[in-house]
C-alpha positions, -999 to +999 in steps of 0.1 A: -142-287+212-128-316+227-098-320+256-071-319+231-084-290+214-085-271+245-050-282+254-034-273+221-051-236+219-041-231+256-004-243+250+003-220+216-015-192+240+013-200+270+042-205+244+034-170+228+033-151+263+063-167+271+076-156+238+073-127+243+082-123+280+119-137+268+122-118+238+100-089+236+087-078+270+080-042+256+055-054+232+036-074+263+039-041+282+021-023+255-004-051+254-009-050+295-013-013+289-043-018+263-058-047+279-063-033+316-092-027+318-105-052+291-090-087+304-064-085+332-028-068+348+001-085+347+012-071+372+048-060+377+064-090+398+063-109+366+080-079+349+109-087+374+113-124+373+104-125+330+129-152+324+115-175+346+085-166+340+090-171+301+106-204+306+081-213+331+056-208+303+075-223+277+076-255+294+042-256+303+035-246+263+053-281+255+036-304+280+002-290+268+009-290+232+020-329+245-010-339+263-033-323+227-014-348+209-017-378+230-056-370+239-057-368+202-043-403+193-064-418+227-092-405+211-103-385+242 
């Protein structure tokens, strides 16, 4: 895989938490709930400040899916 691969997978990956810490934060409870043990806690502080959180990842989701693109045209 290449940089802008990498970028692009990691950017859906941050726009879909962030989906679903704006819109659906029972679902990513669930989710934290199944995956404890597996992958990692999200632990409650982000529970408390989802929005920015969400946004926060959002934004990041953009610039990533961004930078894929450009790396992509570069050729990098």
């Amino acid at each position: 895989m290449k940089l802008a691969d990498y970028s692009t997978v990691i950017g859906i990956l941050a726009g879909v938490m962030g989906l679903l810490l704006l819109f659906a934060p029972g679902v990513l409870r669930k989710l934290n709930e199944m995956s404890q043990k597996m992958i990692a806690r999200i632990d409650t502080t982000t529970f408390t400040y989802r929005i920015g959180f969400g946004v926060s990842l959002i934004i990041a989701s953009v610039f990533l899916i961004f930078m894929g693109y450009y790396f992509k045209v570069k050729g990098r």
